[in-house]
Backbone as CSV, one residue per row, in Angstrom:
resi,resn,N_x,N_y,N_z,CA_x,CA_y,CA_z,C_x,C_y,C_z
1,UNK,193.306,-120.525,118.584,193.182,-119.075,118.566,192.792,-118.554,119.946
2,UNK,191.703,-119.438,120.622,191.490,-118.388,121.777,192.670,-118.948,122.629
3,UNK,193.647,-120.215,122.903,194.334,-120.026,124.012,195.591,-119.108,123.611
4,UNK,195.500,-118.792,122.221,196.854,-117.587,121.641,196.545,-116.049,122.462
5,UNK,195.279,-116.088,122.539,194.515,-114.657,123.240,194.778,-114.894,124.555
6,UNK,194.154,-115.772,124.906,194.414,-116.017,126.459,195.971,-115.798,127.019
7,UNK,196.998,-115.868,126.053,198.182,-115.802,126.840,199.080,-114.772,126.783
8,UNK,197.889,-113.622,126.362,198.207,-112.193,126.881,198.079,-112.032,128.190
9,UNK,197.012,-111.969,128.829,196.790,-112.243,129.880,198.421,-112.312,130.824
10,UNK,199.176,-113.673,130.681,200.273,-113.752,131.919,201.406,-113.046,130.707
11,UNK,201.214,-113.222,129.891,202.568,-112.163,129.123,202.815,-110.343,129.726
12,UNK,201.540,-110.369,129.263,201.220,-108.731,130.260,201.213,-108.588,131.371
13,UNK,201.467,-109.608,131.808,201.082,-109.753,133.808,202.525,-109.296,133.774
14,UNK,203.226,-110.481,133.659,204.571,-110.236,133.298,204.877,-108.742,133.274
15,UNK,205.050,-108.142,131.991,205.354,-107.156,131.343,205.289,-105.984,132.062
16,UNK,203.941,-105.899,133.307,203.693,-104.655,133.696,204.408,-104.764,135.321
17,UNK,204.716,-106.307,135.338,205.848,-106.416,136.716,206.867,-106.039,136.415
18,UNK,207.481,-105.723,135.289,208.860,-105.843,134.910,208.604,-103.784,134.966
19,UNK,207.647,-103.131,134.598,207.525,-101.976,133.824,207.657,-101.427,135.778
20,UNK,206.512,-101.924,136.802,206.484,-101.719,138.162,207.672,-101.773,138.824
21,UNK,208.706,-102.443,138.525,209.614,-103.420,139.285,210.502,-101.589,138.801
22,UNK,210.423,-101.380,138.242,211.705,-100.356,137.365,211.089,-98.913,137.697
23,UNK,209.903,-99.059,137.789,208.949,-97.527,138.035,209.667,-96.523,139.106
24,UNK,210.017,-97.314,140.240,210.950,-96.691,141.253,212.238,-95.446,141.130
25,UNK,212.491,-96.155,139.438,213.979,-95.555,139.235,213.992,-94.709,137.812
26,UNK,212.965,-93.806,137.587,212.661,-93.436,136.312,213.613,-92.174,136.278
27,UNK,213.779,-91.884,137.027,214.662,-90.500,137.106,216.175,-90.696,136.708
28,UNK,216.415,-92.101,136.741,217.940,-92.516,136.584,217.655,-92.528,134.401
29,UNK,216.754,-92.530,133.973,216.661,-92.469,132.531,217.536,-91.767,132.014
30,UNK,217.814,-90.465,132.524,218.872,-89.601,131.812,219.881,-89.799,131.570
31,UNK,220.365,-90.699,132.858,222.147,-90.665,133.312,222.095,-92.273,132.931
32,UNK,221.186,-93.175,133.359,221.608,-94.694,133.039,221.331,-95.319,131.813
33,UNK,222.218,-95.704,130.812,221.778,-95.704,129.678,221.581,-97.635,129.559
34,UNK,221.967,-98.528,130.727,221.647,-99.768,130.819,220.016,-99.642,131.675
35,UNK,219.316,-98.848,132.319,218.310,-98.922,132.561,217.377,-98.260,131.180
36,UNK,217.700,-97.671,129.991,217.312,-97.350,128.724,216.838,-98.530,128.187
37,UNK,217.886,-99.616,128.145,217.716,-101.232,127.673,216.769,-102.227,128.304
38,UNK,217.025,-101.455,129.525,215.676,-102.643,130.354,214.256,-101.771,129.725
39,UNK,213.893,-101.030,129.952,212.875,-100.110,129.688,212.653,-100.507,127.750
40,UNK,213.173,-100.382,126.921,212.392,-100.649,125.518,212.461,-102.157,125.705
41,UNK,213.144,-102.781,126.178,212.959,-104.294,126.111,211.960,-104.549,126.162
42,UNK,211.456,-104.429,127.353,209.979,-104.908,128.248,208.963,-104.006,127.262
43,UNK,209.398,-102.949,126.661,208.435,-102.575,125.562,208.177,-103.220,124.668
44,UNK,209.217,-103.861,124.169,209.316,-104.474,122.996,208.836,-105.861,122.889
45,UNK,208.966,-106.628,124.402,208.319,-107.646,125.055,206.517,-107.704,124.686
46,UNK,206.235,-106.514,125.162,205.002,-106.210,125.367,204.045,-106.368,123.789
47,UNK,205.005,-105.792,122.824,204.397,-105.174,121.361,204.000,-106.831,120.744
48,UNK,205.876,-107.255,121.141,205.724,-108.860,120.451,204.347,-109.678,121.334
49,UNK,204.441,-109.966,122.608,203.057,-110.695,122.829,202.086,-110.007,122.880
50,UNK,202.070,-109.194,122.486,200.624,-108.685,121.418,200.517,-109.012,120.691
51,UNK,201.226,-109.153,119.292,201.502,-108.928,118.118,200.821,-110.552,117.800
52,UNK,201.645,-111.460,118.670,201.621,-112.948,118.274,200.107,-113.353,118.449
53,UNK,199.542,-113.321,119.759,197.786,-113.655,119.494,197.164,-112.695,118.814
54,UNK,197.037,-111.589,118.521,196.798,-110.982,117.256,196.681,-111.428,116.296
55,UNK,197.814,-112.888,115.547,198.369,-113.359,114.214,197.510,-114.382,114.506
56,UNK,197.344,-114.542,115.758,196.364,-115.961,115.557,195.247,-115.842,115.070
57,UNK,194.354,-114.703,114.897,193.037,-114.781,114.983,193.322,-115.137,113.496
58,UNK,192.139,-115.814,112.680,191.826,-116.043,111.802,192.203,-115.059,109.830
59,UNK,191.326,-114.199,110.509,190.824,-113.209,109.320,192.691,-112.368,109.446
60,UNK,193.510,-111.953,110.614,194.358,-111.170,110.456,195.528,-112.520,109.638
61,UNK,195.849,-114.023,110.056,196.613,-114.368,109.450,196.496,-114.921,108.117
62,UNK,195.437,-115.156,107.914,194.878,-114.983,106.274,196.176,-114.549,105.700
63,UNK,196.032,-112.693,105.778,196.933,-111.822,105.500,198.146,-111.920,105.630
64,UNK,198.561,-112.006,106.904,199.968,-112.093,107.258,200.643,-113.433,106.708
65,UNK,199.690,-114.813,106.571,200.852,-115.970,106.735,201.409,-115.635,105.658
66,UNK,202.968,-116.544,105.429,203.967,-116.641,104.247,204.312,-115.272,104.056
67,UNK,204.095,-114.476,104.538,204.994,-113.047,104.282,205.602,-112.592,105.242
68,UNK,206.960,-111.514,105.323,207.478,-110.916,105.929,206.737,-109.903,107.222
69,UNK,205.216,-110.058,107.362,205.151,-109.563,108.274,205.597,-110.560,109.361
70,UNK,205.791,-112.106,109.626,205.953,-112.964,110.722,207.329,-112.450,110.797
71,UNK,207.983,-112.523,109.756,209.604,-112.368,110.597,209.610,-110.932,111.108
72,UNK,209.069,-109.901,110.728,209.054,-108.557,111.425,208.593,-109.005,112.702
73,UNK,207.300,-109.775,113.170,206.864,-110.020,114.301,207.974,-110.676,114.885
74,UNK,208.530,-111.971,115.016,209.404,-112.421,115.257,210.645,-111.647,115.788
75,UNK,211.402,-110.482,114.688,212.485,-110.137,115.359,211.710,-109.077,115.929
76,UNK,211.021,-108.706,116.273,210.542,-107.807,117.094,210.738,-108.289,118.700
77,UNK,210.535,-109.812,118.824,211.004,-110.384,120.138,212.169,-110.580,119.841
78,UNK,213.434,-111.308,118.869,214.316,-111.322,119.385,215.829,-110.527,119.123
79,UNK,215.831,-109.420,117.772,216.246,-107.741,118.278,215.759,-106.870,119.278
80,UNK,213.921,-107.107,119.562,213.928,-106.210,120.724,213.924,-106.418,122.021
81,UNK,213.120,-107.437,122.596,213.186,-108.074,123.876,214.605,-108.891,124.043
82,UNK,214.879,-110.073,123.239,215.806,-111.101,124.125,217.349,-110.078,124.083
83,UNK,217.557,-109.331,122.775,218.778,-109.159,122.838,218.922,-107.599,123.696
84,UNK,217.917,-106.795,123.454,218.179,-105.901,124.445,218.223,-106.173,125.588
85,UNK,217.159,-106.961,126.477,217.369,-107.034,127.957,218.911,-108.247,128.196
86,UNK,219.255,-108.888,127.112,220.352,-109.428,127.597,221.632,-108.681,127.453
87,UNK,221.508,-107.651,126.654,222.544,-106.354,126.330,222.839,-105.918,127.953
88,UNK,221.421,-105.413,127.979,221.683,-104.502,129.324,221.924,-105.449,130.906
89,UNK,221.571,-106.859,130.660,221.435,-107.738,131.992,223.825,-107.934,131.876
90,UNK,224.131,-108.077,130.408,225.337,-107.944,130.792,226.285,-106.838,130.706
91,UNK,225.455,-105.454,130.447,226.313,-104.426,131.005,226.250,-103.908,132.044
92,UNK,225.291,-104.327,132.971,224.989,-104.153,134.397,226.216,-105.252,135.088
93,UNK,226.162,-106.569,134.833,226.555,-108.094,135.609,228.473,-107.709,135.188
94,UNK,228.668,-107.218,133.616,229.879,-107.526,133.824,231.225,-107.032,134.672
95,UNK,230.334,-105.266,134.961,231.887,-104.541,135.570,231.528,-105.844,137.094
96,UNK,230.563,-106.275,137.666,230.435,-106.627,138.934,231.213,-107.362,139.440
97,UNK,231.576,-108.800,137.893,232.144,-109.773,137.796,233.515,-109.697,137.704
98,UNK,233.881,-108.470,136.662,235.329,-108.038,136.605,235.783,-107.239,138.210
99,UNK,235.137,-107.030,138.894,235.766,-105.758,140.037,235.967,-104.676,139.644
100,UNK,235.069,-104.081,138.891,235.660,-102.483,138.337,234.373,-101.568,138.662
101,UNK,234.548,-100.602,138.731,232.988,-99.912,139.237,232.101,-99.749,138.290
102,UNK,232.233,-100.071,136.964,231.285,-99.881,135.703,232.362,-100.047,134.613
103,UNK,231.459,-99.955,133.443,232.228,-100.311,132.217,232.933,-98.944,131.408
104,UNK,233.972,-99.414,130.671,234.695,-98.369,130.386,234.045,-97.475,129.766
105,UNK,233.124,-97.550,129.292,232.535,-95.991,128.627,230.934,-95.902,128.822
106,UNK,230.563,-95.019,129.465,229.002,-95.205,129.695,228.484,-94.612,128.410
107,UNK,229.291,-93.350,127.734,228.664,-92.915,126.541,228.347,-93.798,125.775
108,UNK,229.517,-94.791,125.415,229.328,-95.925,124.417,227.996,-96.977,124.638
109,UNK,227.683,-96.910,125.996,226.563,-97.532,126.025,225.538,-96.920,125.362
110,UNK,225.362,-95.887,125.981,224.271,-94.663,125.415,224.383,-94.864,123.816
111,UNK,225.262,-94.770,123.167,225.182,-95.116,121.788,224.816,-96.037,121.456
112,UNK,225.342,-97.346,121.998,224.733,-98.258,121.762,223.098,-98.574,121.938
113,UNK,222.836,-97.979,122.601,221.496,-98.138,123.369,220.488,-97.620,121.949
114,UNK,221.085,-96.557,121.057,220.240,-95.658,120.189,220.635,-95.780,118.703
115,UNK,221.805,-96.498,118.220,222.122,-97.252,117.529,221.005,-98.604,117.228
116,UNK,221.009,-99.312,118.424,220.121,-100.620,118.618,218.691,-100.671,117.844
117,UNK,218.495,-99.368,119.165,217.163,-99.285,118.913,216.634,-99.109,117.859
118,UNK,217.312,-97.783,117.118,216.974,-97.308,115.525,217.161,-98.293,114.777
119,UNK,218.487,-99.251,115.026,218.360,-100.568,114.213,217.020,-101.538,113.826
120,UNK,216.294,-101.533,114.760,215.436,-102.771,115.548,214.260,-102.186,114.800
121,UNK,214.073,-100.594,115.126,212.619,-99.790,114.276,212.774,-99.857,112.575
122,UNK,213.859,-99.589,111.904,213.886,-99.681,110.917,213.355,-101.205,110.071
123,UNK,214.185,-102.120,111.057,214.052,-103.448,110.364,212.775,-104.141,110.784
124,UNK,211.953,-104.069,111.797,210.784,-104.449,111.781,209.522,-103.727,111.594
125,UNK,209.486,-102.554,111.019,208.876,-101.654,110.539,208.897,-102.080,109.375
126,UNK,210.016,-102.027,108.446,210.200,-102.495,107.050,209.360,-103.665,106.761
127,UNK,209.605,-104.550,107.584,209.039,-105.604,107.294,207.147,-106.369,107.683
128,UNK,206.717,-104.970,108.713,205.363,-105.343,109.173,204.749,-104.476,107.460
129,UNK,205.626,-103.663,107.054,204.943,-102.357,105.960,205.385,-103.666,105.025
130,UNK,206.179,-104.438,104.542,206.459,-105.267,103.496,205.641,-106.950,103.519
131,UNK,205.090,-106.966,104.667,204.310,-108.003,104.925,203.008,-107.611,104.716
132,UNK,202.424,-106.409,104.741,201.029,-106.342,104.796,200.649,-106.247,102.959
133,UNK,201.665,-105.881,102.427,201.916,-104.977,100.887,201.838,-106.621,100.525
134,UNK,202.750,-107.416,100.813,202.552,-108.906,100.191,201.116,-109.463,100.348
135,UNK,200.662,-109.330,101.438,199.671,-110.178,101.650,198.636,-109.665,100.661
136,UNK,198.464,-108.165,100.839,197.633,-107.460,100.138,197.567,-108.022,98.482
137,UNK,198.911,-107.937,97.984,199.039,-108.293,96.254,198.467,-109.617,96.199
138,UNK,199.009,-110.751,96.949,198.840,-112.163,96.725,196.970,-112.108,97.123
139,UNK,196.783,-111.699,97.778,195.014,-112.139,97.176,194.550,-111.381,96.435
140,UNK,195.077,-110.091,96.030,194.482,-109.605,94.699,194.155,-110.218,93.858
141,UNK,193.178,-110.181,92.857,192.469,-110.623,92.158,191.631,-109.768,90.907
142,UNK,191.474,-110.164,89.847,190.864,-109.327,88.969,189.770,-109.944,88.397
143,UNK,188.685,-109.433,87.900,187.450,-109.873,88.065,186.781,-111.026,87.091
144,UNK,187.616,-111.929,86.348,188.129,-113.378,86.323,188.327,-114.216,87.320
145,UNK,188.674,-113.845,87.994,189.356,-114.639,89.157,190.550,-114.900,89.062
146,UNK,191.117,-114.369,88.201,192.918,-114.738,88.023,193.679,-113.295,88.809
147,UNK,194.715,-114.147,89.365,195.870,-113.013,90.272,195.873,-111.944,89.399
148,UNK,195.854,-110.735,90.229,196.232,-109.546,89.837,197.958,-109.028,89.362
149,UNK,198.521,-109.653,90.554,200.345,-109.657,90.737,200.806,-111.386,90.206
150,UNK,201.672,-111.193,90.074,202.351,-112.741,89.932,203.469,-112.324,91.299
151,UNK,203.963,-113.639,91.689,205.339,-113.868,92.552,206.352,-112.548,92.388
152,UNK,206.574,-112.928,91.281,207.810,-111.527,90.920,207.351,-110.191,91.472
153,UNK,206.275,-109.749,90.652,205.963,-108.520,91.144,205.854,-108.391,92.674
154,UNK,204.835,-109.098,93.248,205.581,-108.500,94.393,206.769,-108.707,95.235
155,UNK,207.423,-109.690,94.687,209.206,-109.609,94.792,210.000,-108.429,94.668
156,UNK,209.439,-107.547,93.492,209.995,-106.981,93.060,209.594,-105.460,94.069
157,UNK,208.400,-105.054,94.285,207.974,-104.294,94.951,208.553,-104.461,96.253
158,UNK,208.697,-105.222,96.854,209.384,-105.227,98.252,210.980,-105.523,98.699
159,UNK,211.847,-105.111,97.424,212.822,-104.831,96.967,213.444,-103.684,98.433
160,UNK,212.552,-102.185,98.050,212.868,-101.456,99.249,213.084,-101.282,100.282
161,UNK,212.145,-102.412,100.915,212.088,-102.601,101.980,212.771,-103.518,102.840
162,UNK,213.265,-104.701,101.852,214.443,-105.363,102.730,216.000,-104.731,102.280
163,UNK,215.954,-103.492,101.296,217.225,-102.661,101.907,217.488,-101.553,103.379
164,UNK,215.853,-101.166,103.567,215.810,-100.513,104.838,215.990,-101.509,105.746
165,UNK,215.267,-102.936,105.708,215.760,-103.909,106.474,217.147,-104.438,106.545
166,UNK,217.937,-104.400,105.570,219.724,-104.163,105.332,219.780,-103.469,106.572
167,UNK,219.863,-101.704,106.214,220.459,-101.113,107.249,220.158,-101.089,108.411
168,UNK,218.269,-101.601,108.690,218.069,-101.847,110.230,219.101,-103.137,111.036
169,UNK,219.517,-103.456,110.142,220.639,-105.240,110.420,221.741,-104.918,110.639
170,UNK,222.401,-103.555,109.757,223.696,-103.591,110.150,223.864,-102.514,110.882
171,UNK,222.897,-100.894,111.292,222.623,-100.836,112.584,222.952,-101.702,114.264
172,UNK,222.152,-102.816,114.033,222.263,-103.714,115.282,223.670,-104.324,115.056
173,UNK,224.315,-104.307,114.220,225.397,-105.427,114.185,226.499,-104.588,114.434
174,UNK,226.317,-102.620,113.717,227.237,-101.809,114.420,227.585,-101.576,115.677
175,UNK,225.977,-101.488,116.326,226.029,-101.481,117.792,226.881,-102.957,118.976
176,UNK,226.318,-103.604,118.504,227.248,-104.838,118.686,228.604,-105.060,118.755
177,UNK,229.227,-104.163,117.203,230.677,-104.229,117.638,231.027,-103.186,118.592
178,UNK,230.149,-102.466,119.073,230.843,-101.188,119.514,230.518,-101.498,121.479
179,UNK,229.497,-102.718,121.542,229.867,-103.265,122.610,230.684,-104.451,123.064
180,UNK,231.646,-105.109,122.135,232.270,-105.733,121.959,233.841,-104.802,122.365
181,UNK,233.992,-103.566,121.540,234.999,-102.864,121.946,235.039,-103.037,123.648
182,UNK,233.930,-102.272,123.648,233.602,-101.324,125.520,233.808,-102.606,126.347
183,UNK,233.610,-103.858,125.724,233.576,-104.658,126.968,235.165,-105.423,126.794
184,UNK,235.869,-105.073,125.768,237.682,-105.577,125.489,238.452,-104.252,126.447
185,UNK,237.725,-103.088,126.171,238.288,-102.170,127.303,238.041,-102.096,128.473
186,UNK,236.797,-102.894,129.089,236.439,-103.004,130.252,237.664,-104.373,131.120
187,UNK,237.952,-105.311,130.486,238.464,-106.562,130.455,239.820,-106.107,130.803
188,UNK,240.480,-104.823,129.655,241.662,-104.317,130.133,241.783,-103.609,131.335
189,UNK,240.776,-103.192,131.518,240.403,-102.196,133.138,240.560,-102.915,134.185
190,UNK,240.369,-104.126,134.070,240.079,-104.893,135.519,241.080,-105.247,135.011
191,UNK,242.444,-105.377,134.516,243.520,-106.475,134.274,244.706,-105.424,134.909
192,UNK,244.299,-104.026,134.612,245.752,-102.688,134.976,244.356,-102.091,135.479
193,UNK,243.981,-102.500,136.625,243.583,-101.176,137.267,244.036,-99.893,137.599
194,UNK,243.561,-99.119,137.634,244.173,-97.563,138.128,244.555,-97.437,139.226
195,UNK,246.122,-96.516,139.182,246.657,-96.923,140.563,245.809,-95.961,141.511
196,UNK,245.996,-96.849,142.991,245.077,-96.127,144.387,246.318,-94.989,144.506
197,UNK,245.587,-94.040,145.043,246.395,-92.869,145.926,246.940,-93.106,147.470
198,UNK,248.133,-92.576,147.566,248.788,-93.635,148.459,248.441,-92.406,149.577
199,UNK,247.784,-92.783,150.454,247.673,-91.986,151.647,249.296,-91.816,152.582
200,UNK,249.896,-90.661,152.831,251.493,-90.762,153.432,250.514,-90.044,154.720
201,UNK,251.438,-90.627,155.727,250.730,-90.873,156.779,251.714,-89.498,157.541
202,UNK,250.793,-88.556,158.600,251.295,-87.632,159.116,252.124,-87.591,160.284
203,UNK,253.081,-86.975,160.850,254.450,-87.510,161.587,253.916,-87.067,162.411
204,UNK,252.683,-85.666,163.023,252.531,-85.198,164.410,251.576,-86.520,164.801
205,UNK,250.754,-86.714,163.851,249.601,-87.528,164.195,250.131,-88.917,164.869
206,UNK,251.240,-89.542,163.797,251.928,-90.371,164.604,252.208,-90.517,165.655
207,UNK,253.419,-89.581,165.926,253.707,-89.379,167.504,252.678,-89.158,168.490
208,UNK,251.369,-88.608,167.932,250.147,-88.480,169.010,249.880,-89.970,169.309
């Protein structure tokens, strides 16, 4: 438990280099919707190594173990950190690689970017609110000492919440195809580039 605490410490070290490193360019927020992706990543970076020595301490995983709050914690790093900053590390890298000046649709990024995200809040929200509700029933108790809930019930109670977790899933998986398009049209971009304008060269200038 304490070296789970302790490794906030370089997680956040981290986190606030990454937040510094970007501070420079906050004004591009409006117009760059791949600097949108770096920016909740490193948020989302931040929440998850919190979140995880948090789970360590004692008295909080009591609560949490065997329920859906770990996988909420969990995809919280890898819907929000790994796959966003690798979203945006290859919509930055790919026009570079293809030779094209950017990718075919910046809107589509922007959608994607808010698609994602809403994906990512729904489904690990659902599941920190459906993990705490489990933990809560399973040590209930009634003043026997026998369970209050059985298995089912709260099976049954957290029914709701992995359908909001449904649509937080297929959210991210919409967004996904819709950068899958942008980057089959980007692929066609660099294959038929747009023709250059042919500079016709002037006859006095010549003769000068």
């Amino acid at each position: 438990m304490v070296f789970s605490i302790i490794l906030l410490a370089p997680s956040w070290g981290g986190a606030m280099n990454g937040i510094l490193t970007l501070s420079g360019v906050w004004h591009k927020l409006r117009t760059d919707p791949i600097l949108k992706f770096l920016i909740v990543a490193i948020s989302f970076y931040m929440i998850a190594t919190f979140e995880g020595p948090m789970l360590s301490i004692r008295t909080v995983n009591s609560l949490s173990h065997y329920t859906d709050w770990t996988v909420g914690h969990v995809h919280a790093g890898a819907l929000g950190w790994v796959a966003m900053i690798s979203v945006g590390s290859i919509y930055s890298l790919l026009p570079r690689l293809l030779g094209v000046e950017q990718m075919y649709s910046t809107k589509w990024i922007d959608a994607h970017f808010w698609i994602h995200t809403l994906g990512v809040v729904f489904y690990i929200a659902s599941m920190w609110i459906a993990g705490v509700m489990q933990g809560l029933m399973w040590r209930a108790t009634n003043p026997d000492g026998t369970l209050t809930y059985s298995f089912i019930e709260a099976l049954q109670a957290t029914y709701p919440y992995y359908l909001v977790r449904l649509g937080g899933g297929l959210l991210v998986l919409a967004g996904m195809g819709l950068m899958a398009v942008n980057t089959w049209k980007t692929f066609a971009l660099a294959r038929n580039p747009a023709p250059q304008a042919v500079l016709i060269p002037d006859p006095a200038n010549a003769r000068a």
